[in-house]
C-alpha positions in Angstrom: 0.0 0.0 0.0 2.6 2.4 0.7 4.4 1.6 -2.4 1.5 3.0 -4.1 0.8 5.7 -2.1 4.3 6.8 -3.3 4.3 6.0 -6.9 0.8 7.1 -6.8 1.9 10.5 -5.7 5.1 10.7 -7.7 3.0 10.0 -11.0 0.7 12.7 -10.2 2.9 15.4 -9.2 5.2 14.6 -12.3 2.0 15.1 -14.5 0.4 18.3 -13.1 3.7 19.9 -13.1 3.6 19.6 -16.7 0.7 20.7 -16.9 1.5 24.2 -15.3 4.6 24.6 -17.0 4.3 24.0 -20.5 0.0 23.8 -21.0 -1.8 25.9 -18.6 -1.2 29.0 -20.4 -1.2 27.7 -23.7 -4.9 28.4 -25.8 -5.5 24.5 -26.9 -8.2 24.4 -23.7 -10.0 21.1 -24.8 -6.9 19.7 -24.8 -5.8 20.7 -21.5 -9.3 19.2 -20.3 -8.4 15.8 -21.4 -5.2 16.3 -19.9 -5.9 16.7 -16.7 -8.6 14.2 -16.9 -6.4 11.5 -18.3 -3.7 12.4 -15.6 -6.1 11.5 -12.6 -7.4 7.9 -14.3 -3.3 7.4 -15.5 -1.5 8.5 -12.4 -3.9 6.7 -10.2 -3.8 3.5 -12.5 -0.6 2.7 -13.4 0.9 2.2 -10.0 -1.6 -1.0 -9.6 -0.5 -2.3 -12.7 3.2 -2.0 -11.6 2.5 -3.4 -8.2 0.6 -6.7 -10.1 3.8 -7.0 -12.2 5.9 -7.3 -9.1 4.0 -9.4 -7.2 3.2 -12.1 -10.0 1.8 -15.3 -8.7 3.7 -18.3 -8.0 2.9 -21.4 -9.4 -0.3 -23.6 -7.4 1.9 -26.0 -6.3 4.1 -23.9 -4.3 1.5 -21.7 -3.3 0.0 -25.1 -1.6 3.5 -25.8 0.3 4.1 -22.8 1.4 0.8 -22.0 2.8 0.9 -25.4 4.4 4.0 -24.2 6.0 2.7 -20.9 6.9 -0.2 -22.7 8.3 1.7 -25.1 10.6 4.4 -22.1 12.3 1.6 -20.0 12.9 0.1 -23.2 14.6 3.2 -23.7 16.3 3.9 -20.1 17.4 0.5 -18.8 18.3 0.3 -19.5 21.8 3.6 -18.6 22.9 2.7 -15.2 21.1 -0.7 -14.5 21.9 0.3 -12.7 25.1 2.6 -10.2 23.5 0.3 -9.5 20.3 -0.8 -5.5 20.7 -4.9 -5.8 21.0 -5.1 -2.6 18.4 -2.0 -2.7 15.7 -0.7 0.3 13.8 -2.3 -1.0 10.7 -5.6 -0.9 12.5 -4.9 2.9 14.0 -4.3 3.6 10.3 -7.5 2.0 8.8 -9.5 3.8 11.6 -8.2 7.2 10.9 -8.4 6.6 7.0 -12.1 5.7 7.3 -12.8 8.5 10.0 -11.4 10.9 6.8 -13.0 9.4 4.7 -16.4 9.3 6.7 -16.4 13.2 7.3 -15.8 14.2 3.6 -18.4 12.2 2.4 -21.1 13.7 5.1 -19.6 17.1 3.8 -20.3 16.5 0.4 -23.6 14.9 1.1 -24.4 18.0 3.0 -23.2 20.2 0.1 -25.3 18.0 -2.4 -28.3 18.0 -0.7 -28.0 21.8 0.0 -28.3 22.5 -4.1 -30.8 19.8 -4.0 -33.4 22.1 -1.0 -32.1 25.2 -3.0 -33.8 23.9 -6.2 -36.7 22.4 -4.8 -37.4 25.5 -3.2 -36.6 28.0 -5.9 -38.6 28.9 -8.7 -37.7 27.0 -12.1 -38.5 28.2 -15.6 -37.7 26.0 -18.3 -36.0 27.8 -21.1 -34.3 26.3 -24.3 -33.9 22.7 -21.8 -32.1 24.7 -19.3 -33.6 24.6 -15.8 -33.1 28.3 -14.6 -33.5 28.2 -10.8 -33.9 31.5 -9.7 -32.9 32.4 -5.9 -34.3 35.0 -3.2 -30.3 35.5 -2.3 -28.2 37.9 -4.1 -25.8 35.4 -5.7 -23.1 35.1 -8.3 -24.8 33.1 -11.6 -23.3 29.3 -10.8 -24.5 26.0 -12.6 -24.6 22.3 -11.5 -25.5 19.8 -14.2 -28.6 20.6 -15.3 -29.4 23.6 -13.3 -28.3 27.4 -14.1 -28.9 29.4 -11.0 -29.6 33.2 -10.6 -30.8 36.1 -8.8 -34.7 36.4 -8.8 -34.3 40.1 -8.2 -31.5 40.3 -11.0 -33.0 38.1 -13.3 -36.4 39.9 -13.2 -34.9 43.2 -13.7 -32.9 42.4 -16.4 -29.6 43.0 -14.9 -27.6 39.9 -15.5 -25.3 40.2 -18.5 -26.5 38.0 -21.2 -22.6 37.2 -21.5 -22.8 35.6 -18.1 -25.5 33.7 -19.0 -23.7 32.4 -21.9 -20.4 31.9 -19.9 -22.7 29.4 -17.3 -24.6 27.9 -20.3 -21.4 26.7 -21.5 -20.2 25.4 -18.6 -24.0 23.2 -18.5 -23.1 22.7 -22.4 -20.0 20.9 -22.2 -21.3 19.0 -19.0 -18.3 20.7 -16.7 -20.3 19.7 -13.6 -19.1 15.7 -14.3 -15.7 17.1 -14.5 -15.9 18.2 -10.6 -18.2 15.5 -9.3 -15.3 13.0 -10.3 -12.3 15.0 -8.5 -14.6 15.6 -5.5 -15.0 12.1 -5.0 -11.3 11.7 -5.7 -10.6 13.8 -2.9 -12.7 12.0 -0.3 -11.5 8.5 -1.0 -7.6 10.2 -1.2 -7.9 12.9 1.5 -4.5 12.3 2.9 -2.9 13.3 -0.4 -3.6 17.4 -1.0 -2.4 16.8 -4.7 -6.3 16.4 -5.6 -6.7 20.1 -4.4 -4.0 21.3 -7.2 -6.0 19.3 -9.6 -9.4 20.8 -9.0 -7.8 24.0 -9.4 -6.2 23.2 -12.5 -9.9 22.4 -13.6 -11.9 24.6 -12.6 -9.7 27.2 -14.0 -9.5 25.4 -17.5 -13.4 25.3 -17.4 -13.5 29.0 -17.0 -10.9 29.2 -19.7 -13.5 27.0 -21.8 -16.4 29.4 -21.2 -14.7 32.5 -22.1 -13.6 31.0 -25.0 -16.5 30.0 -26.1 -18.5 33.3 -24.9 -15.6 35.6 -26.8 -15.9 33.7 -29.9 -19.4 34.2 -30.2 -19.4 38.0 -28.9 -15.6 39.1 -30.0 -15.5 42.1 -27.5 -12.6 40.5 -24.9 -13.0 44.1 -22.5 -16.2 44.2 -22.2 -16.8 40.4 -21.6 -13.9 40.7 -18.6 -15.5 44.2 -17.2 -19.0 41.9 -17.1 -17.3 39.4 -15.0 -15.6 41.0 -12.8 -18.6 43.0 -12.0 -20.1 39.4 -11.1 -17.4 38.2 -9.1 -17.1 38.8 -5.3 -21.3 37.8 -5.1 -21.8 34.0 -2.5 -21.0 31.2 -4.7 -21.8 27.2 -3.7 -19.7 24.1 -3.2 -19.9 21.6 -6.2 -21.3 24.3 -9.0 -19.0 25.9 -12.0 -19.3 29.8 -11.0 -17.6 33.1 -11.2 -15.2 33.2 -8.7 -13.2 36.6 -8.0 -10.0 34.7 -7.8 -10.1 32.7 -11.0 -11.4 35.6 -12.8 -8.5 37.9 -12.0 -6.0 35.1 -13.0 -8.1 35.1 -16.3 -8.0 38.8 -17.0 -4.1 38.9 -16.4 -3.4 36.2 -19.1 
């Protein structure tokens, strides 16, 4: 286990320093996307294979003997150490505080999932080109999850959202972003001792935003006025789990 914990880690860190030093800031976004995609399933997948190579099976025969062997020493030996044996081990501490980890991410992101979940069953939905448009009593920052684009009642009513940051979200529900962070986010509870995962779902979030604009600007072709819109967005609440304007990403955006 700890050999792949290492290789693991070293496979991962190789990868995503690529990534931010020879494609981040190149304009091939789609690309990039795979990338960092790819470099999750390969760095997390290729240490197993190594460790089945190593440890290839030895033929039935002496698999027989020696677990006969093993069988009769432990026989032999377990009484005289039964006394000394530790009743908890440090494997046993270690599976305990793995699954305790493990246990409070996942109510975490159950409590986050279930929050979008109350927020769109409360909300009022209008149905508009197959986009669910929840729109929320809170003064919010336009976000989508999956299916669901959510705004500002009061904004949306009074026609101040920026149809450009409606497009920027649509994209985002368009090219199905949400999937992108539902996968890492479930990376990161079942590997929560490892805070490579947290690099990662940086690198992608920022890439989707990098998708969005792209899209947005090709369609609109004013680049300042598209950045002034967002950055009027930015600074508003924003949600766990949903692709949305945040202040940071958008200022790393407007300085590339």
């Amino acid at each position: 286990m700890i050999d792949y914990i290492i290789k693991s880690t070293l496979c991962l860190s190789i990868l995503i320093v690529v990534y931010h030093l020879f494609l981040e800031h190149e304009k091939m976004h789609l690309f990039n996307r795979v990338y960092l995609l790819f470099s999750l399933v390969y760095g997390l997948t290729v240490p197993l294979l190594d460790l089945s190579i190593e440890n290839i099976p030895a033929p039935a025969a002496q698999l027989l003997q020696g677990g006969e062997l093993a069988l009769q020493s432990a026989t032999r030996d377990s009484y005289s150490h039964i006394a000394s044996t530790p009743v908890i081990g440090w494997a046993t501490i270690l599976v305990i505080i793995y699954s305790a980890g493990v246990c409070i991410l996942l109510v975490r992101f159950a409590l986050n999932l279930s929050a979008i979940l109350v927020r769109v069953r409360k909300a009022r939905i209008i149905l508009s080109g197959g986009v669910n448009i929840v729109l929320v009593k809170d003064h919010i920052v336009p976000h989508s999850f999956f299916k669901y684009l959510f705004l500002s009642e009061e904004a949306y009513i009074s026609n101040q959202i920026p149809p450009v940051v409606v497009a920027h979200e649509l994209t985002h529900l368009r090219q199905k972003h949400s999937f992108d962070i539902l996968f890492v986010e479930l990376l990161k509870i079942i590997f929560w001792y490892n805070p490579l995962f947290v690099f990662y779902k940086k690198a992608i979030q920022l890439n989707h935003e990098f998708l969005a604009d792209a899209s947005v600007i090709a369609a609109s072709g004013n680049v300042s006025a598209y950045q002034s819109e967002l950055l009027k967005s930015a600074g508003l609440r924003t949600f766990k789990l949903s692709n949305n304007l945040n202040f940071l990403l958008t200022k790393k955006k407007t300085q590339n």
